[in-house]
C-alpha positions in Angstrom: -29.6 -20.5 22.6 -29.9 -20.7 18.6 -32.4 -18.1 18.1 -31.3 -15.9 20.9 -27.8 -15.9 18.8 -29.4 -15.4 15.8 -31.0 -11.8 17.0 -28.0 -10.5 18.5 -25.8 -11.4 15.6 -28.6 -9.7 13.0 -28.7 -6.8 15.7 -25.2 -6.4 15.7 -24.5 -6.8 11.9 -27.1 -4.2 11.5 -25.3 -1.5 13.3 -22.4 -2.1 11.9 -23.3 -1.6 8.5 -25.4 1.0 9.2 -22.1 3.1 10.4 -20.4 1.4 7.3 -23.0 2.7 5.1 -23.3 6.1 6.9 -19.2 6.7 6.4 -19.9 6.2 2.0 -16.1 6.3 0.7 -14.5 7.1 3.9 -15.0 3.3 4.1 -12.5 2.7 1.5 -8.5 3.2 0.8 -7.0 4.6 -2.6 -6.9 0.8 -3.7 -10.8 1.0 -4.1 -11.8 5.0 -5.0 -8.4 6.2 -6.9 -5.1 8.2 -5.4 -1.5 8.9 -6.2 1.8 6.1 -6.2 5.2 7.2 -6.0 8.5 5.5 -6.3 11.0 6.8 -4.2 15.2 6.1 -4.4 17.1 7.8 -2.1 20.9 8.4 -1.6 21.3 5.8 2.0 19.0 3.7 3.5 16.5 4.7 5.8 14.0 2.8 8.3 10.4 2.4 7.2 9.4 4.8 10.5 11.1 7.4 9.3 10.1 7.7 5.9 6.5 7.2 7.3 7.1 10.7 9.5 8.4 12.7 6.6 5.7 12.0 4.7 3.0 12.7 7.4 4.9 16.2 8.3 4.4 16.6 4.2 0.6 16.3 4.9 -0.2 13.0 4.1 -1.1 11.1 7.3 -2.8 7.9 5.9 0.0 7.1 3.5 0.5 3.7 2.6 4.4 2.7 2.2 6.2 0.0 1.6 10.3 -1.1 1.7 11.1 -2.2 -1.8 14.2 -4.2 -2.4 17.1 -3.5 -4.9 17.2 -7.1 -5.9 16.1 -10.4 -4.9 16.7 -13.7 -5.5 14.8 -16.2 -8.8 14.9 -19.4 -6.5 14.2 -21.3 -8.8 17.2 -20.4 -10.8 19.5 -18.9 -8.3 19.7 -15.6 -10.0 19.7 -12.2 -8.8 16.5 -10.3 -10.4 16.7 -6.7 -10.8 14.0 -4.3 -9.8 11.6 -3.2 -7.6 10.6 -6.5 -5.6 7.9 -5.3 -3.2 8.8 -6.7 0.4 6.7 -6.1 3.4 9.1 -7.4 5.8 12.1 -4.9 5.2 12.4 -2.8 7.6 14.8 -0.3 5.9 15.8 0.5 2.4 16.7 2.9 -0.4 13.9 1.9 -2.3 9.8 3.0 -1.0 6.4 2.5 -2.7 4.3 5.5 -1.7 0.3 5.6 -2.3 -1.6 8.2 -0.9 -5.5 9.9 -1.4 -4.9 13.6 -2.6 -6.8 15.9 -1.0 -9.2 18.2 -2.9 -7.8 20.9 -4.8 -4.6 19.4 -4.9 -2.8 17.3 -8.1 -0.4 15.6 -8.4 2.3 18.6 -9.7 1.5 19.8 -5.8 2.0 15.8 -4.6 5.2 15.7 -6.6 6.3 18.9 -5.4 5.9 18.5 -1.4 7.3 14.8 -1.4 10.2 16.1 -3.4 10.8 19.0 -0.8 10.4 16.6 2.2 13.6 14.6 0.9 15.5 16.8 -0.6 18.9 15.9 1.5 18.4 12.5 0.6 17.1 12.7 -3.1 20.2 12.5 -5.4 21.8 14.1 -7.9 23.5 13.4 -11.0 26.3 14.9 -12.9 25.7 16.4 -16.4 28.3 15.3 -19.1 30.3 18.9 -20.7 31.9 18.4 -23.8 34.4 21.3 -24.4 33.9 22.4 -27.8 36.7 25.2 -27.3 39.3 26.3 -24.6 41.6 28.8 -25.5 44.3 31.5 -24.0 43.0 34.7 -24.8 46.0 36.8 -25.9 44.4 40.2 -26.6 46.3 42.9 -24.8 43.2 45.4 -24.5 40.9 42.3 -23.1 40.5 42.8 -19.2 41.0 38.4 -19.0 44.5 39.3 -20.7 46.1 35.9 -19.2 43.0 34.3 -19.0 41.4 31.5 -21.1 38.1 31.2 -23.0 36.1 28.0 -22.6 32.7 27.0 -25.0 31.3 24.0 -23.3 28.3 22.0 -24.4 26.2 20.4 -21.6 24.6 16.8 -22.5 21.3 17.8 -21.2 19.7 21.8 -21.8 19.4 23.5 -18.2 17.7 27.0 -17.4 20.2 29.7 -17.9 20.0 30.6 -14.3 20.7 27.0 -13.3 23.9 27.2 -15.4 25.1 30.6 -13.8 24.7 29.1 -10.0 26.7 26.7 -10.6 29.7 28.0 -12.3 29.4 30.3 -9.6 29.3 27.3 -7.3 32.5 25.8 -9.0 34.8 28.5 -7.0 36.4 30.6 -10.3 38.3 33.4 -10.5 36.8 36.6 -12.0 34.7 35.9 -15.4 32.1 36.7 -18.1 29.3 34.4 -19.2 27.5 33.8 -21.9 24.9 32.0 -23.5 24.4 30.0 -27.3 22.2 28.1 -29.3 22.7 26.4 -32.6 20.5 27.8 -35.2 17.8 25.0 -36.2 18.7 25.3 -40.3 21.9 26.3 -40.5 23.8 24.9 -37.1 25.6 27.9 -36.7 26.4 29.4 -33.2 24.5 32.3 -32.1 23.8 34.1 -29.1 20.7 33.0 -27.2 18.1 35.6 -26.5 17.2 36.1 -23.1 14.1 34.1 -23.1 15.4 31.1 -23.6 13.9 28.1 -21.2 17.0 25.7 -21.5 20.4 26.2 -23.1 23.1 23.8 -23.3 26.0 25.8 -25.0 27.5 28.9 -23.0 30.7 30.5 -23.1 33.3 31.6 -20.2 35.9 34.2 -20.2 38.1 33.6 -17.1 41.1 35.2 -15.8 44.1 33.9 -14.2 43.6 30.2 -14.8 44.9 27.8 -17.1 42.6 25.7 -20.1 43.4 22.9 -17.4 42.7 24.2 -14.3 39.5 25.6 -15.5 38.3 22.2 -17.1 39.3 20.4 -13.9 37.2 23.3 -12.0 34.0 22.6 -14.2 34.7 18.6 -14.3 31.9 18.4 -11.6 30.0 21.5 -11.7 26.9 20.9 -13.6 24.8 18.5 -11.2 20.9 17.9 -11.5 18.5 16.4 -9.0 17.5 12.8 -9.7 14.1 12.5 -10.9 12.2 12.5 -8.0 10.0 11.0 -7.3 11.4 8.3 -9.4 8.0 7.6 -10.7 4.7 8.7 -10.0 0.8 8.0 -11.4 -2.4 8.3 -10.6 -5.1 5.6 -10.0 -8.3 7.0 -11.8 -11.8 6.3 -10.7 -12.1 3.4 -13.3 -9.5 1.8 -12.8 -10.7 1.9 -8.4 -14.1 0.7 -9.5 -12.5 -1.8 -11.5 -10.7 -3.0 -8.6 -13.7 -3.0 -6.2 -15.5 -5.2 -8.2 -12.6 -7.7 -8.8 -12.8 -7.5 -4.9 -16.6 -8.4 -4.9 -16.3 -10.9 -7.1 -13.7 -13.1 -5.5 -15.7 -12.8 -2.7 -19.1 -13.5 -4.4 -17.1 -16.7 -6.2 -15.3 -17.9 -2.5 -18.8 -18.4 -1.9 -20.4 -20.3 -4.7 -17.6 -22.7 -4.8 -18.1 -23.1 -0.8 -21.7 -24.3 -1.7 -20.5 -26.5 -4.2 -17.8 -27.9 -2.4 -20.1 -28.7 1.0 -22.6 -30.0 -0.9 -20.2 -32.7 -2.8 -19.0 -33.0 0.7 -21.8 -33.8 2.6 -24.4 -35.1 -0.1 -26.6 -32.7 0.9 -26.9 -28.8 0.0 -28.4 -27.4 3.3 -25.0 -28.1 4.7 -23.6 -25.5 2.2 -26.1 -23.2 2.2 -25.4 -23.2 6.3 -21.7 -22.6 5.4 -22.3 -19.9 3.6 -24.5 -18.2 5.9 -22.1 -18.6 8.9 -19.6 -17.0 6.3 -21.6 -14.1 5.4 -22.3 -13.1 8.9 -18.7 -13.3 9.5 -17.8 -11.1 6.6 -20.6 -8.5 7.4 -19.6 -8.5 11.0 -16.0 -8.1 10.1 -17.1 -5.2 7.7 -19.1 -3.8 10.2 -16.2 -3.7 12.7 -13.9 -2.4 10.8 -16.2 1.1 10.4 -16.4 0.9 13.6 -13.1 0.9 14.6 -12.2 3.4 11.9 -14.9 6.1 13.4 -13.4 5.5 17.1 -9.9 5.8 15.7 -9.7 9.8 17.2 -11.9 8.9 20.5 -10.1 7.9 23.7 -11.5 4.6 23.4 -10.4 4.4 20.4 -6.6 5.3 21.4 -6.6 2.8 24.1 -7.5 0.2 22.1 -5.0 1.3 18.8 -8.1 1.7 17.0 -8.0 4.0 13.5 -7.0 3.9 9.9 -8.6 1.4 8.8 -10.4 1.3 5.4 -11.2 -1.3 3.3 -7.8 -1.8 0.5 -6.7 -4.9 -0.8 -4.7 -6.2 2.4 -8.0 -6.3 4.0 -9.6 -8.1 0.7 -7.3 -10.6 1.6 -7.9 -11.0 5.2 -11.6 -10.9 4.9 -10.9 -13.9 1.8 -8.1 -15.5 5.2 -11.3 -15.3 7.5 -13.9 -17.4 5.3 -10.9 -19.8 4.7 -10.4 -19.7 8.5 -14.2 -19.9 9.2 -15.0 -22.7 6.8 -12.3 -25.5 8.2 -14.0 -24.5 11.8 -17.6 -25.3 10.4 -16.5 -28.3 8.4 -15.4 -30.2 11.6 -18.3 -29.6 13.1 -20.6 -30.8 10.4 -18.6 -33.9 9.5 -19.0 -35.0 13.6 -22.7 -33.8 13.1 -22.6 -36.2 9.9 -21.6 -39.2 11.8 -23.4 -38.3 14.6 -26.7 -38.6 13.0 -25.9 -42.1 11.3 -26.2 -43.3 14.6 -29.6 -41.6 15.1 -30.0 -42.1 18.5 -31.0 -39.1 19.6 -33.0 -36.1 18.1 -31.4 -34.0 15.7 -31.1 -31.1 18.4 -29.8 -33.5 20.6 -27.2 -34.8 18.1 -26.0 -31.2 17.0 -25.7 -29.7 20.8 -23.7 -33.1 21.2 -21.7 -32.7 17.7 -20.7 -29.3 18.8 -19.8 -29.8 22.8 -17.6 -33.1 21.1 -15.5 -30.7 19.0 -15.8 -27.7 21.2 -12.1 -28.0 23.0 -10.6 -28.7 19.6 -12.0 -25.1 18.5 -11.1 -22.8 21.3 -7.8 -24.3 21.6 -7.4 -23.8 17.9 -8.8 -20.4 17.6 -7.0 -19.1 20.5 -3.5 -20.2 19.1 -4.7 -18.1 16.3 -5.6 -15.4 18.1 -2.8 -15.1 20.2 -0.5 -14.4 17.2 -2.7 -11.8 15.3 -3.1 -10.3 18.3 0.6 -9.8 18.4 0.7 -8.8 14.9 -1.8 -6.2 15.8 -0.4 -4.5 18.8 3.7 -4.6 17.7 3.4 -5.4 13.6 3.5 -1.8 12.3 1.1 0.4 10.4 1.9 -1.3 7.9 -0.4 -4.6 8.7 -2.4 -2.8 11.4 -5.6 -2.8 9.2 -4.7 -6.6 8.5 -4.5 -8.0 11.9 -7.5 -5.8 13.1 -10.0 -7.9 10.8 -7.8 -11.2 11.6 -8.5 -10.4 15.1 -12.1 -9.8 14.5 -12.5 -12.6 11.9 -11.0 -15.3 14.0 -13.2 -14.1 17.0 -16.2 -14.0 14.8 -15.5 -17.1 13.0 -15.1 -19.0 16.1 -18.4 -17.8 17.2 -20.4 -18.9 14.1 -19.1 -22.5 13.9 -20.9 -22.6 17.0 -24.4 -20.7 16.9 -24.5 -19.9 13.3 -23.7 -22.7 11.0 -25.1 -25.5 13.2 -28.4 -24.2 13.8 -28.7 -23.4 10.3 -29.1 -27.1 10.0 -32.4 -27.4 11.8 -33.5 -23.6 11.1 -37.5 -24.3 10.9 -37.0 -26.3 14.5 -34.6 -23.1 15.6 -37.5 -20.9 14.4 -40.3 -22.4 15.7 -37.9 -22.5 19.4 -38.9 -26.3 19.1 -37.8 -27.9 22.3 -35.1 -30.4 22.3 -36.7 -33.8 22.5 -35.6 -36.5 24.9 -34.9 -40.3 24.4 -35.1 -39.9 20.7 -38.3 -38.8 20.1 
């Protein structure tokens, strides 16, 4: 059935990459055409779902997120590491890794903006040091704050003159008058700060009815700024994305030059690695061409039922593509090294001795690829969006794989013979 399984597998690799090539960049995440990352801290810890909603009611629906830990652990030394320690497994956390594709129009001072807004209650704030430059009774019988005290403060950080006046409002005082100073840039002496001012740091209360004590303790905690937020935020330009892609390409392009190499030292002869190779390319393409299919079905029914969707090509799937030729190649290499010792006997015909070769190690490679399959299967259906994309390849890979161990690789051997549809000769001839 060689050249039967050759047509279908070249039919079916042609489809799929014709859909692959019809959906251009749609094909591919922010790792590979450019997008926004955020950092995000918040106050309390929050389950990787949730965060994952928030940002999808923001608008970003294909969001890619991850739990980040506060710390982990140098093994080799035993000691804590600060930072950011990406971690796919947590499943809840203060600390997230957001990328997302910006939609046109937008930038990321509208990205910033709308992710801020979404976690507001859970953003942060900080408290802004006051030094008190002056606080005073004020004595002056004709002064309406006779009884009163006046208080010059100097915040540690300039805030809007607006900001200020909300929240000494905030702070709960008693009647009082505000105003607002700057230090003059040559000489350093106070003076009143025009109106237009964007940021002021030195202001000026009149308050009556309190005490110099009562009124410090009053404005102790008053002056409180959002955290930066999000903590940190860039953009991945177009150059950098093509960059990646052809990294990607590469490592791929190199997997399978060293496969040919390695077969060949293997075997003592190259056709075995150029028959590698091929088996691996048509489980790449196939895999390729699956996943554009399964992206484009992603909205359909079909598509629903089968948890189809969101799946581009990013650097997860890189790596599962890279699992799959790992995966593939171990397959194939068992089968040629029986198909190796199988024709130093040379009793047979060499169809004869490869049907043989692959019947011998056929139980060995369903019962191995179904393991496998069992457990990406499972990652697939309860892992998370997180690894979706992942386990669909795996899935498809492992499948595919499986398949061309069988009725790609091994007919590669004798290709002319396949070909030709050569019958398979009996008693050795």
């Amino acid at each position: 059935y060689a050249r039967f399984a050759l047509v279908a597998s070249l039919v079916v690799i042609v489809a799929g990459l014709w859909v692959f090539g019809s959906r251009g960049k749609e094909n591919l995440d922010i790792d590979f055409t450019g997008g926004s990352v955020a950092h995000l801290e918040l106050t309390k810890e929050m389950p990787i779902d949730q965060v994952r909603s928030r940002v999808a009611e923001a608008g970003f629906d294909h969001a890619k997120i991850q739990a980040l830990s506060d710390s982990i652990t140098d093994v080799s030394h035993g000691q804590d590491v600060q930072g950011a320690a990406e971690v796919g497994l947590l499943e809840r956390s203060r600390r997230f890794a957001l990328r997302v594709k910006l939609k046109k129009g937008s930038d990321l001072e509208d990205f910033e903006k709308a992710i801020a807004g979404t976690f507001a209650d859970v953003a942060g704030r900080r408290v802004i040091d006051l030094d008190v430059r002056r606080a005073s009774k004020i004595t002056a019988r004709n002064d309406e704050f006779f009884g009163g005290v006046r208080f010059e403060g100097q915040l540690a950080e300039a805030l809007p003159a607006r900001e200020i006046a909300g929240q000494i409002a905030a702070a709960g005082l008693p009647k009082y008058q505000l105003g607002f100073f700057q230090a003059d840039e040559e000489t350093g002496a106070i003076k009143k700060a025009p109106e237009n001012t964007p940021a002021i740091s030195i202001f000026r209360l009149d308050v009556a009815d309190v005490t110099p004590e009562a009124l410090q303790e009053k404005l102790a905690g008053a002056f409180t700024v959002p955290n930066p937020f999000p903590e940190q935020i860039s953009q991945i330009g177009s150059q950098v994305a093509s960059e990646m892609a052809a990294d990607a390409l590469l490592a791929i392009i190199l997997a399978m030059g060293f496969i040919i190499i390695y077969i060949w030292l293997r075997f003592g002869r190259i056709r075995y690695g150029f028959a590698a190779v091929v088996a691996l390319s048509h489980d790449v393409l196939f895999t390729v061409g699956a996943l554009a299919v399964g992206d484009y079905l992603g909205g359909t029914g079909i598509g629903k039922a089968l948890l189809l969707g969101d799946f581009k090509i990013n650097l997860p799937v890189i790596a599962a593509l890279l699992t799959i030729v790992g995966y593939s190649l171990n397959d194939t290499i068992v089968v040629f090294d029986r198909i190796r010792e199988n024709m130093r006997l040379k009793t047979k015909s060499d169809w004869e001795i490869v049907t043989g070769s692959i019947n011998q190690t056929l139980s060995r490679t369903l019962l191995t690829s179904l393991t496998t399959l069992l457990v990406v299967v499972i990652m697939y259906v309860v892992g998370g969006p997180g690894i979706h994309s992942f386990a669909y390849v795996m899935i498809i890979g492992v499948l595919a794989g499986t398949y061309s161990s069988i009725f790609i690789a091994s007919p590669m051997l004798l290709l002319k013979d396949v070909l030709r549809g050569k019958p398979i000769a009996k008693g050795g001839k």
